[in-house]
C-alpha positions, 0 to 999 in steps of 0.5 A: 418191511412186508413180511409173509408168515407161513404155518406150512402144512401139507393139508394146510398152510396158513399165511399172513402178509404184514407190513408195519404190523397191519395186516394186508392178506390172510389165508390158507392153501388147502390141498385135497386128501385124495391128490397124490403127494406130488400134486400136492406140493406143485399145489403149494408151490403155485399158490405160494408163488401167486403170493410172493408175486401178488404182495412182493414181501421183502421176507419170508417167516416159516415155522420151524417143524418140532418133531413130536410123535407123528415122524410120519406126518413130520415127513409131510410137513417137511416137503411142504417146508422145502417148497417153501424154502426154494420159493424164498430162495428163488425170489431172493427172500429174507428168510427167517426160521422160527421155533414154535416156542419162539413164536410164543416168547415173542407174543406172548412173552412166555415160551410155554404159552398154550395155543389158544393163548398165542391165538387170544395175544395175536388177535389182540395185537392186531385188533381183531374181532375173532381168531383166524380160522383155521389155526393154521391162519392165526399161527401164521399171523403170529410167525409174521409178527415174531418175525417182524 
């Protein structure tokens, strides 16, 4: 099954597309600081939408926002997450929402594992020479391979 992860973001959103635990695309969607929040998203919108048309993934794997102490950067996140969430309902996309500690459980069988470490266990399992820059990209490809 092709599978697109997504690290959504509103400064950045990192994706991965993976079918049969290879690698077929990386990247990220970076919006600019200075743009209004709504061209922001039409932004994310867009280039997510050339995504799902370019590779046609089967399902679509997002990272579920954990609320911290930023609520304000938490609200940014979740408009990206929403764009996200309509894209795959307007393809008709499996749709899995994942925990970040599931994310971690999955790959490096510890639902506590530090970043780095997701990151090290990711690039191992994909035989990678280096970690995706930037997180957002390795995050990404560890929620595709959680999903998958």
């Amino acid at each position: 099954m092709r599978i697109l992860g997504i690290d959504p973001g509103l400064a950045t959103v990192g994706f991965a597309i993976i079918e049969n635990k290879k690698i077929l695309d990386l990247g990220a969607i970076i919006t600019s600081k200075k743009e209004q929040l709504a061209n922001r998203l039409y932004e994310i919108w867009q280039e997510t939408e050339n995504i799902i048309q370019k590779h046609k993934p089967q399902k679509i794997a997002v990272e579920k926002l954990v609320f911290v102490q930023n609520v304000t950067s938490g609200i940014a996140v979740s408009h990206a997450r929403g764009i996200i969430l309509a894209l795959a309902a307007k393809y008709n996309l499996i749709l899995e929402e994942i925990f970040p500690k599931d994310v971690k459980m999955r790959i490096c069988g510890f639902g506590n594992a530090p970043k780095i470490q997701v990151q090290n266990m990711t690039t191992k399992v994909f035989d990678l020479k280096e970690i995706p820059k930037p997180d957002d990209i390795a995050d990404a490809l560890a929620i595709a391979f959680a999903s998958s």
